[in-house]
N, C-alpha and C positions, 0 to 999 in steps of 0.2 A: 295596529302594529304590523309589521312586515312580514312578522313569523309567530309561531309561537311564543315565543319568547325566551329569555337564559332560563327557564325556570326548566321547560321542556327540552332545551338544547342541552342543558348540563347533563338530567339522570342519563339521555341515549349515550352520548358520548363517554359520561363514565361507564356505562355499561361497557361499552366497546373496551375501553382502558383496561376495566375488570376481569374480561374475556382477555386477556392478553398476560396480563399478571400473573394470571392461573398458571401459564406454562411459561411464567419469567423470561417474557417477550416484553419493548416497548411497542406502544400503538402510536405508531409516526406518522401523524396527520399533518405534522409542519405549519401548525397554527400560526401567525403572523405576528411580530413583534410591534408593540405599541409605544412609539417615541413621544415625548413630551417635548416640545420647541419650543423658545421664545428666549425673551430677551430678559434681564433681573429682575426679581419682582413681578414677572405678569403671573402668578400665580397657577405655575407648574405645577410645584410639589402639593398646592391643594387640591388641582384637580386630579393629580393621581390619589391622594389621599380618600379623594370622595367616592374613586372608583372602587378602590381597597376595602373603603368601608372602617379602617383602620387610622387613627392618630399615631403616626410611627416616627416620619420624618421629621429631622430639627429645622429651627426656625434661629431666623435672627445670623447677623454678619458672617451671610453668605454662606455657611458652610456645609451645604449639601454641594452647592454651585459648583465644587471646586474638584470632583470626581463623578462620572458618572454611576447612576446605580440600578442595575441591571435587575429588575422585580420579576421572581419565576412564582405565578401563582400556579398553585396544586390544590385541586381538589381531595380531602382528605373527610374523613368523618370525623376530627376536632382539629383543636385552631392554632396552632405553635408557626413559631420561623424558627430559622437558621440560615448561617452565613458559612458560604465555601472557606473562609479562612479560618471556620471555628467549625472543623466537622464534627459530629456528634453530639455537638453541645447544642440542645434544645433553649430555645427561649418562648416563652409562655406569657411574657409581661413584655408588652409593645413599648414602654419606658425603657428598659434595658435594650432594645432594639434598638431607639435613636440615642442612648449612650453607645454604644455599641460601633453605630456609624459614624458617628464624630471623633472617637477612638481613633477607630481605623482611618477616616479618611485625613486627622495630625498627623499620625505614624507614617503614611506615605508622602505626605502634605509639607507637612509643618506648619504649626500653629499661626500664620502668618499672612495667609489669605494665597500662598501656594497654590498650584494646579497639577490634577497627573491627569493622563489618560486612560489609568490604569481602573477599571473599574471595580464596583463594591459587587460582590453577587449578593442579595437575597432570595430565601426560600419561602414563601409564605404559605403553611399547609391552612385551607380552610375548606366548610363541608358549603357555603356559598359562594366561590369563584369556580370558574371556568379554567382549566388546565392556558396560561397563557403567559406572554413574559411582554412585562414594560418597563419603560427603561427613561429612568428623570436625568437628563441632560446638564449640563450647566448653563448657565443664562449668557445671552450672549451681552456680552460687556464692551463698553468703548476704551476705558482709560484703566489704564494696571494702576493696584493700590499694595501698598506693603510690602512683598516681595516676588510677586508678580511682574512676568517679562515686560519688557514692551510691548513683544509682539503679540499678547493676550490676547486680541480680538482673533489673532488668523488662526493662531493653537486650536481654541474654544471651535472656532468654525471648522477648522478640522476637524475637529475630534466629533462634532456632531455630525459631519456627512459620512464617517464611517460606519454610522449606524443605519442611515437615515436611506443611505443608498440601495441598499439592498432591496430588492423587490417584495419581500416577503416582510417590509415593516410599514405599518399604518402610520402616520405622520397628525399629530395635533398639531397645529399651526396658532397658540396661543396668544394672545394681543390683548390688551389691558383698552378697556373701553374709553380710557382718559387720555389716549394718546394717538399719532394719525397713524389709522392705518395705511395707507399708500404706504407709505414708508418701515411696515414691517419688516423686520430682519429674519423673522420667521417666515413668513408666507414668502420673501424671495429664495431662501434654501432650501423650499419645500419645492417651488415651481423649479429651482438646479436639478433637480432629482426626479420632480416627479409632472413635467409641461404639460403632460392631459389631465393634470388632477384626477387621476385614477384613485391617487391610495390619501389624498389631505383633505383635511375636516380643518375649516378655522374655527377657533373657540375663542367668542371675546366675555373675556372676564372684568370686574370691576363695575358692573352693569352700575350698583347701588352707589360709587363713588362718584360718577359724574356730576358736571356741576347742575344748578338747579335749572330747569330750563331747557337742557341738553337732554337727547336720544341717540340710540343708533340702531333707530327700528327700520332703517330705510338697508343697516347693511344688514341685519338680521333677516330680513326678508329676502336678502337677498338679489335687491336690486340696484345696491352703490357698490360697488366693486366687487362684484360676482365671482365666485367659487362655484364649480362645477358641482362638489357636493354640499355648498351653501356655508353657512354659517349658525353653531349654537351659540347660547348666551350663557353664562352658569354666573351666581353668585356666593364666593366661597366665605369661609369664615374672616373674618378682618383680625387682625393682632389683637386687637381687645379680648375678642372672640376667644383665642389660642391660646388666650395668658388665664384667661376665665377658665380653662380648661370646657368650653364647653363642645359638647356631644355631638359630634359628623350627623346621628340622627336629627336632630332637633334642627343645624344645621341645615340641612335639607328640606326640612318642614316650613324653614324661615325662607327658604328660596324660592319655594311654591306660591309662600304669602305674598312674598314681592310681587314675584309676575303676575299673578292674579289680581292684584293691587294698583297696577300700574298701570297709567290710562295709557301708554304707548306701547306695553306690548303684552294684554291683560287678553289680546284676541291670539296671539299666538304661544300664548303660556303653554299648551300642550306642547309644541314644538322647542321650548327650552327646558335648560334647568338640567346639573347632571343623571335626570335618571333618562332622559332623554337622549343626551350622551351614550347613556348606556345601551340604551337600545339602540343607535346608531351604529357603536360598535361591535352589538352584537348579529346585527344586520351584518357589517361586514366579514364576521369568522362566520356566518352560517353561509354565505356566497363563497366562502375559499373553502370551507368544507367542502358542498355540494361539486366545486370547481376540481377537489382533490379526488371525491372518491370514486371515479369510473378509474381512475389509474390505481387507485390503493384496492378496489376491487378485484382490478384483473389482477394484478399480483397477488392478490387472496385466493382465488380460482386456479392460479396456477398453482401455488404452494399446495392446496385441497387435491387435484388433480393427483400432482407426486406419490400424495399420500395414499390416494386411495387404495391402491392394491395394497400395500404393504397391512393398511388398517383394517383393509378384508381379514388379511390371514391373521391378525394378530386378536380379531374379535371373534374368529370362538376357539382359541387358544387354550389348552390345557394341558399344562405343564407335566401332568404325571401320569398323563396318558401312555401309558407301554406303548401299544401300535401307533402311536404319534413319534414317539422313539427310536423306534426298529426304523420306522421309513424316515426318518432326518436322518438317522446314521449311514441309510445306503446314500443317502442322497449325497451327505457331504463328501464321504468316503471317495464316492464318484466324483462328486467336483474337485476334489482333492487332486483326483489323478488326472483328470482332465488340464489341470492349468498346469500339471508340471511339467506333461508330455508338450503341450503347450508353449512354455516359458523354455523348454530343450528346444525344441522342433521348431519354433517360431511360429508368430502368428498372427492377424493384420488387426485385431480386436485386442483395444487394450495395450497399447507399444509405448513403453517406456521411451518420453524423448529427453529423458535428464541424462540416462547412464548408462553404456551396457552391461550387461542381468544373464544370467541362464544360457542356452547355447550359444549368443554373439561373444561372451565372454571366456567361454571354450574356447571359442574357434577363432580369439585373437590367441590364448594360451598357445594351443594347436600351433598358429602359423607363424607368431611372433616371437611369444616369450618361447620356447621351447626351442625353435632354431636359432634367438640369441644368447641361450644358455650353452646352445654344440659350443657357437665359436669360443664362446670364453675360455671355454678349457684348450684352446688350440694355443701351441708353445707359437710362444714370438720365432723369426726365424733366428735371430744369434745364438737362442736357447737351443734350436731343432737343430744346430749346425754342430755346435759345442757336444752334445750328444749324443749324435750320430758318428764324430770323429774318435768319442772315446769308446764308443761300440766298435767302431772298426779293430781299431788299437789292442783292446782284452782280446776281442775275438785273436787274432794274429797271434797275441802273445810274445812272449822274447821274438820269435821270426818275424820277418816284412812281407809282409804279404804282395805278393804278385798282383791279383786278383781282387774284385770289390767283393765281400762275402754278404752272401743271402742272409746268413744268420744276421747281421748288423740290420736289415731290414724288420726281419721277422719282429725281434725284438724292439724297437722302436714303435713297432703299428701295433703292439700287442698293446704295450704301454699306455698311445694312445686311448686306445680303443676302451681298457679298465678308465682312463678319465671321463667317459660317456655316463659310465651309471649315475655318477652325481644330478646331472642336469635331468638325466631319465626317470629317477625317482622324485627330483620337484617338482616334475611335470604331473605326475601324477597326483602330489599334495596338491599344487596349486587346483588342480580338477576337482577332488576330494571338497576343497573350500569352497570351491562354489556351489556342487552340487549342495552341500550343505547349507549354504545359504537361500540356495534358491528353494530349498523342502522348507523352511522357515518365513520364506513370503509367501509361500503357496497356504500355511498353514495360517497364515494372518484372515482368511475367511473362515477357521473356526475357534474366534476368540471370543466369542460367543457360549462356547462350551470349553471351559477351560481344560478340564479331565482328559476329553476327548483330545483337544490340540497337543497338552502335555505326551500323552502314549502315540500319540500319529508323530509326532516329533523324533521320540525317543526309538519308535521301530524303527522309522525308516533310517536316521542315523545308525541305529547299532547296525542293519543292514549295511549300512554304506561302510562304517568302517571294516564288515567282514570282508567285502569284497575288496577293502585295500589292500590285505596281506597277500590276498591270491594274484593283484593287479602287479603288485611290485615284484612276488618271486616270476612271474610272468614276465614282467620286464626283466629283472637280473636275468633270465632264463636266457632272455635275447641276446642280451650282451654276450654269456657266456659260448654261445651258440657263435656267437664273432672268433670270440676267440680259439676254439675248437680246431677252426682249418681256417687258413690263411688260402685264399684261393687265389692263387696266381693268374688262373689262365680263365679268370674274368675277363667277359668277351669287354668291357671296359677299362680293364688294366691294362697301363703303356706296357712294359714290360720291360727289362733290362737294357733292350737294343732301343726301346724308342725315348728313355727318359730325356736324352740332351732334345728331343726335336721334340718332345710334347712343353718341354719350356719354353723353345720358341713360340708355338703355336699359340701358348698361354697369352704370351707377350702380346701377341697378334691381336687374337682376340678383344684382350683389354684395349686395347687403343683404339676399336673400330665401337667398342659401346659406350666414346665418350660423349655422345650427345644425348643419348636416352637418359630420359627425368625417372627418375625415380621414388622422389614423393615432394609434394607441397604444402604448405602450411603456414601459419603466422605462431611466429617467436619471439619471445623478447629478451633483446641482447642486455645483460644485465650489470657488464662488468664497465657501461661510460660511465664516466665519470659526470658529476654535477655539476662542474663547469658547463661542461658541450652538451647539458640537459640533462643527464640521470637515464634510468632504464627504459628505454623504447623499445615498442613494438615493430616488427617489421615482415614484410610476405616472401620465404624464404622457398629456393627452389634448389633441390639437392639432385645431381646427373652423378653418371658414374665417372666423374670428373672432377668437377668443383661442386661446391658449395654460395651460392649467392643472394644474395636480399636486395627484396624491392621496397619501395614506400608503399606501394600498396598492391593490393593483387590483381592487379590492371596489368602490371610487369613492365610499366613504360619508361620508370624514373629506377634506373640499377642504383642501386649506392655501393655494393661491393662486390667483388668474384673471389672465392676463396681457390685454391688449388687443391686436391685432397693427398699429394703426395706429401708422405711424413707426418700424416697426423693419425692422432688417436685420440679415445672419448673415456674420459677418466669422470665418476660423480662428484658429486659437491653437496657437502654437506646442507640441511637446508637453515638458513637461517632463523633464528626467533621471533623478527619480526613481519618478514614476509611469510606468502600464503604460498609461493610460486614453488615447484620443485625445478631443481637446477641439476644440471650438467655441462662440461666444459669438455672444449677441442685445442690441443697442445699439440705443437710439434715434436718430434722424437728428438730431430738436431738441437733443440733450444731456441728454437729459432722463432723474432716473433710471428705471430700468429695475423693478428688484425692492428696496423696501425702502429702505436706502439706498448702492443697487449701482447704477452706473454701468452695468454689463454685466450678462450674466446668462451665467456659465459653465456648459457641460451636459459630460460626460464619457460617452463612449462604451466598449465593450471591444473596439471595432477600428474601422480605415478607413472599410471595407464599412458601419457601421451609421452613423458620421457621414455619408457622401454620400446614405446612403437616407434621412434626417431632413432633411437639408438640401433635397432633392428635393421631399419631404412640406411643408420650409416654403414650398420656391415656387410651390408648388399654392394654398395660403393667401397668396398674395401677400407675402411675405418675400423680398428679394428680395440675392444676396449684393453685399457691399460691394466697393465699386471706388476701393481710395488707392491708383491709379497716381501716377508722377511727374508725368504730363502731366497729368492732371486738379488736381495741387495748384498744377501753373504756373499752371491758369488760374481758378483759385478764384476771385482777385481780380477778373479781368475779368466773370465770371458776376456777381459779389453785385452787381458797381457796372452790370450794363444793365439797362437797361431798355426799354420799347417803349410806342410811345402807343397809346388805345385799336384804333385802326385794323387797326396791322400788328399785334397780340395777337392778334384776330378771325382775321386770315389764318395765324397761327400754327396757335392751336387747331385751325381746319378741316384743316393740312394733317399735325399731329400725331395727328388721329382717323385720318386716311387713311393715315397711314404704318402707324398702331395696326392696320386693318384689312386691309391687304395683307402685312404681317409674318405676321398669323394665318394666315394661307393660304399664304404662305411657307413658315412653323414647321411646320404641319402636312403639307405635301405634302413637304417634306426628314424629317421624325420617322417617315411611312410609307415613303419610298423607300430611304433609306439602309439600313435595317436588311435590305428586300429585296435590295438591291442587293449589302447583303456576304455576306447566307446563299446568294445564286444565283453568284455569283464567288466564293466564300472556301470556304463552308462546305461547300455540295451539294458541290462540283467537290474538295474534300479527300474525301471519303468518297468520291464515286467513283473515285477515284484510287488510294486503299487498296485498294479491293475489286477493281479492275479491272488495274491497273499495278503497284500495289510488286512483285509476284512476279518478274515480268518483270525491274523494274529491278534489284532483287535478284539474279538469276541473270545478269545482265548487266555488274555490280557487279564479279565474280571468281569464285574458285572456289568454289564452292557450299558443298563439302566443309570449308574453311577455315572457314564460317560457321558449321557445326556442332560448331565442336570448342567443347567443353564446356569452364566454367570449372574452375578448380582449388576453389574451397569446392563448387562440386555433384559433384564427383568425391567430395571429400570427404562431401557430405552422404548419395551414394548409400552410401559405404562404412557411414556410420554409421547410417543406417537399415537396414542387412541386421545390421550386428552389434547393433544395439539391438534388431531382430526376433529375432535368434537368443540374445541375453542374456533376456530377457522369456520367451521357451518353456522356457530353461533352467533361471529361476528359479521358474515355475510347476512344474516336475518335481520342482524343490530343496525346494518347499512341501509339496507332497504327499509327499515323503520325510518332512519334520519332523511331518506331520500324521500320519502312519502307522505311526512309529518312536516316539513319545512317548506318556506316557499320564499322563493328566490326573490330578493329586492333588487329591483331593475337598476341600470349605472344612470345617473340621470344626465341630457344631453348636455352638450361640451356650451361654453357659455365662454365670452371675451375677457381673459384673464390678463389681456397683455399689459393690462395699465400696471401689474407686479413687476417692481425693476430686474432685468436679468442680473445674471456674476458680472456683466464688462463695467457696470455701475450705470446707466443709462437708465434715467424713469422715463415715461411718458405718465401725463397727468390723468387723472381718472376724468371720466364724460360729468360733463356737469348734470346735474338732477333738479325738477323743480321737487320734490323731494328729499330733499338730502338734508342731513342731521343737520342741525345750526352749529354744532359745533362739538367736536368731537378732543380737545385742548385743556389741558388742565393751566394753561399760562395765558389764559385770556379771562376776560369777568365775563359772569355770566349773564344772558341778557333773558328779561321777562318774557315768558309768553306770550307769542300776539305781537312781540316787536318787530319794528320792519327790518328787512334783512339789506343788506349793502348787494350792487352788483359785485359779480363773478370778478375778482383778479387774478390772474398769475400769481401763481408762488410755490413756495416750498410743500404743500400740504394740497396744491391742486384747487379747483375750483369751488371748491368746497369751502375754500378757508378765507370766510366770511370775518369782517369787522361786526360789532355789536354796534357800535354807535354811529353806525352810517344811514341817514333818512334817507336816501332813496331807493332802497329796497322795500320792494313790495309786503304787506303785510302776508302772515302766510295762514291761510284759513283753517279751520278748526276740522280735520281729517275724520273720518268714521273709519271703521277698519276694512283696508279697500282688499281685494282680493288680487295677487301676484299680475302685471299687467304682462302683457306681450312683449318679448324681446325687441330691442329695434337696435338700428346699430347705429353707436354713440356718436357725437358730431365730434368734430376737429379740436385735440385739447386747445388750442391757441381761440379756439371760436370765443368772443365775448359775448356774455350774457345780454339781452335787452336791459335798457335802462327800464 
């Protein structure tokens, strides 16, 4: 034998399986699937049958033929099936098994001689197979019967090279010994698939049926139309046999008789018969094992490696160990603070690339949301103008005022300035939420200790909310401090004499920064319509000017320039069935916008990237829209005042001086605040962590309590010491299979071309002064010792000899000769000597 044999193959490998099971792992050694090939009737389903050991499959018009049936043997310590389309339901009686598949394969089928592709799974647990899957074919047929396509032959051969092709499946190449083989339809789909006969075994069956007179010890041997890995011979049970119910054992006892029996192949009987078979095929999973496991080793070594530290610590682990206790809690305590100052401060270990987290999500709050919350509360100008006129107007009172009065100022900026706190206390929640959230991922390394993560959670939030009250009277504090004194004679502030010439200067300015870019990105405009394609994306580049989009961000192909005078950025609701958050650009006039679009919708892939665009539009003076209630009450009064030249003039002058004290407002609040919550929120959270939680912690309760370990880390230790100890185990199980088997050599390449390829072209096989007399069940058969006819051309090759031709040579009485020399075959057209 080549190896030990499946007897010593199976315990290691179950071993191996076993050692895996333990820690509800598969052991994926990708053992090799085993196809059954041939053509109706060569006696597939028995040689699987004989492999099985099991009477399962049905017999009789055709109807295993008509689906394939996909056989997963498992090794188990007793003997049931089951089938994937009956989970749970054990079958124990191999009768009900082939009811079962005849069932099933009507139900997909139809009773009718129908075909599907669809195949049957079985499961067959037994404590004598080898963990493997075979897989019985349908036969390959010429002519459709019942309701059956036409195209039947090319289906069929479909549906077998989807199996057959795969690398990882062994190939029986089945042929009925009564018929020619040249002309297998097996052995040519096998050579499609597999031209070095690496992975095909031919199997000729029917040995016993041939007629009297006839052999085919010449291809068994392997010297008339050669296979690289040769050819068996098996002798299955006949119909009589199947209807007798008799015994697979006895069976194979009867097959041993033959060949033993049989003056033509009685000297190479060891080399036939399915147990032979079986050890050919166990030959070849002990060569894909051995082939597998220098890779399924090193991936075991690495997995071992991973583990080992962790399995140190966890093997001499004692849970209730006080000073085991004390020192995890400084420990975590410590990492605790360590990743939040971390996750604030930033840090090149560990970088979130999905989302911004912790201070990058500050520090867009900080520079984004927090200065497009100022502008929001900024009055549109009809509102600024409309209200500054009626300040002038009270202020005066029944008299006309001469003069523009300061007080009409005063009050206006003060106004302003009370709309600050709104945006100044969101900014501070908005900070509030994340530091909160971010004490909550920091705390995701000790969920291990529930007790503990629970009270570290709970401090340092109560902590953070105290410091909210102090952050926001702090902030009102500011504001308030605004309002206190109006400082005129800020070295910033135009002042009376300069408001008409600091509006020009404005003007100025603006027009000299319309080429600078201001941000870039891909958006997608979402309001085309499905005619002209539906929502496209596009590479959009916004100046303090227009607004344009490219096809891509090459910038080479413009499709549109928007202008940004008259517009403004109103949200949009988001839709049901999209994911995208949306915002839209409207003109003030009504005017359209892109095309003939009212609006112009942009779609974002989150929140976060619509307020950072929005932000970017109010840099470009975009400024967002305001349809409160109040402002549509007072639409009507706006359109219809108006003012004579006079109070205009004192208008304008005191709307440049609101314009310039606001700026110095905006920016001394857009610098202070953000100091104001990093020195009360932010610093004072981190020191608090590093300096306090320990304290508050052991002051908390029992220390002890905090340490006690969840129920899944109990569990996760158990299974990391037994997933270390499975992994060493199976590494030993390896080197047992590595050291106990020995490898059957591939045997050399041998002249296969006489198998027709796919284009349909045979060439004839080499003729043999050996060669079977006849290998034909539609010819008579001829006596022993008769003379044989010269070689003719034909369908079946040189070989296909007349019986009642005298001038062939008698053929002499053989003894059993030993395999000759390769030599290479003459011309098939060559004729034989007379």
């Amino acid at each position: 034998m080549g190896n030990r044999g499946m007897e010593d193959l199976i315990p290691l490998v179950n071993r191996l399986q076993d050692a895996f099971s333990s820690i509800g792992q598969a052991c994926n050694l990708d053992l090799p699937q085993i196809a059954v090939v041939g053509g109706q009737s060569a006696g597939k389903s028995s040689v699987l049958e004989n492999f099985v050991g099991r009477d399962f499959l049905p017999r009789g018009s055709g109807i295993v033929t008509r689906r394939p049936l996909v056989l997963q043997l498992i090794s188990a310590t007793a003997e049931w099936a089951e089938f994937l389309h009956c989970k749970g339901k054990k079958f124990t009686d191999f009768d009900e098994v082939r009811q079962e598949i005849e069932g099933e394969t009507d139900r997909v089928t139809g009773a009718n001689k129908g075909i599907s592709p669809v195949p049957i799974n079985l499961r067959v647990y037994s404590p004598h197979v080898l963990n493997l899957t075979l897989i019985d074919l349908p036969g390959i047929t010429k002519v459709p019967v019942g309701d059956q396509p036409a195209d039947i032959e090319q289906q069929i051969r479909d549906m077998i090279m989807q199996f057959i092709s795969r690398e990882s499946c062994l190939i029986l190449a089945v042929t009925p010994a009564n018929t020619d083989l040249a002309n297998s339809d097996a052995l040519k789909l096998a050579k499609d698939v597999d031209p070095q006969g690496l992975r095909t075994i031919g199997v000729i069956t029917k040995l016993d049926l041939m007629d009297e007179g006839t052999d085919a010890r010449d291809v068994l041997e392997n010297k008339l139309l050669p296979l690289r890995r040769g050819y068996i011979g098996v002798v299955n049970r006949s119909q009589k046999d199947i209807d007798g119910k008799k015994d697979i054992k006895a069976a194979l006892e009867a097959e041993r008789k033959f060949f033993l029996s049989h003056p033509s192949y009685r000297h190479i009987a060891d080399k036939m018969g399915t147990p032979r078979l079986q050890q050919v095929l166990n030959q070849q999973l002990t060569n894909h094992i051995r082939d597998t496991l220098p890779a399924f080793r090193s991936k075991l070594q690495t997995q071992l490696l991973a583990l080992d530290k962790e399995a140190e610590e966890y093997r001499g682990y004692r849970p209730d160990d006080p000073s085991r206790k004390t020192k995890q809690l400084l420990q975590m305590v410590q990492q605790f603070s360590v990743d939040f100052e971390k996750r604030i401060e930033g840090s090149g270990d560990q970088v979130d690339t999905v989302e911004l987290s912790g201070g990058a999500k500050i520090n867009r709050i900080f520079h984004e949301r927090f200065p497009f919350e100022l502008v929001k509360m900024e009055c549109d100008d009809k509102e600024m103008r409309r209200e500054i006129s009626y300040a002038i107007k009270n202020i005066h009172g029944i008299r006309t005022g001469l003069f523009t009065p300061d007080m009409a100022f005063e009050a206006i900026v003060k106004k302003q300035i009370v709309k600050l706190k709104e945006p100044c206390i969101k900014c501070v929640d908005m900070v509030i939420q994340e530091l909160i959230n971010t004490v909550r991922q920091c705390s995701n390394k000790l969920e291990c200790f529930p007790t503990l993560r629970e009270e570290t959670e709970r401090i340092v939030t109560s902590h953070i909310r105290d410091r909210e009250s102090r952050s926001k009277d702090q902030v009102l504090l500011l504001i308030d401090l605004q309002l206190s004194y109006i400082n005129t004679n800020h070295e910033d502030f135009i002042g009376f004499a300069s408001a008409q010439q600091r509006s020009s200067q404005t003007n100025k300015s603006q027009s000299s920064a319309g080429n600078q870019v201001i941000r870039k990105g891909w958006l997608t405009i979402n309001n085309i319509s499905i005619i002209k394609g539906g929502a496209k994306e596009y590479w959009f580049v916004l100046t303090a000017e227009s607004l344009s989009w490219f096809k891509d961000d090459e910038e080479k192909e413009k499709k549109y320039m928007l202008p940004l005078d008259n517009l403004k950025v109103r949200d949009v609701e988001k839709s049901f069935m999209s994911s995208k958050h949306i915002f839209s650009i409207f003109n003030t006039e009504s005017r359209n916008v892109y095309k003939d679009n009212r609006t112009l919708e942009l779609a974002c892939d989150s929140q976060d990237d619509v307020d950072s665009w929005k932000s970017s539009l109010l840099r470009a003076g975009v400024y967002p829209d305001k349809t409160t209630t109040v402002e549509s009450e007072t639409t009507t009064t706006t359109d219809n005042f108006s003012m004579d030249p006079q109070l205009e003039r004192k208008v304008e002058t005191i709307r440049n001086l609101v314009d310039s004290y606001m700026a110095i407002v905006s920016k001394c609040i857009r610098d202070l605040i953000p100091k104001t919550i990093m020195h009360l929120m932010i610093n004072n959270v981190k020191d608090f962590i590093n300096a306090e939680l320990l304290a508050c912690l052991y002051s908390a309760g029992d220390q002890n309590a905090l340490m006690d370990e969840s129920q899944e880390q109990a569990q996760r230790r158990d299974e990391v010491l037994r997933t270390h100890q499975a992994l060493k185990e199976a590494l030993a199980i390896i080197g047992d299979i590595s050291t106990s088997t020995i490898t059957t050599p591939m045997p050399p390449p041998v002249d296969n071309s006489w198998v027709g390829g796919s284009t349909g072209g045979r060439r004839s096989p080499p003729p043999s002064p050996t060669a079977p007399r006849r290998m034909s069940s539609g010819q008579r058969p001829a006596p022993r010792g008769a003379p044989l006819p010269p070689n003719r051309p034909g369908p079946l090759g040189p070989f296909n000899n007349s019986a009642d031709s005298p001038q062939a040579p008698s053929r002499p009485n053989r003894a059993p000769p030993s395999i000759p020399s390769r030599r290479p075959p003459p011309s098939p057209t060559r004729q034989a000597p007379p």
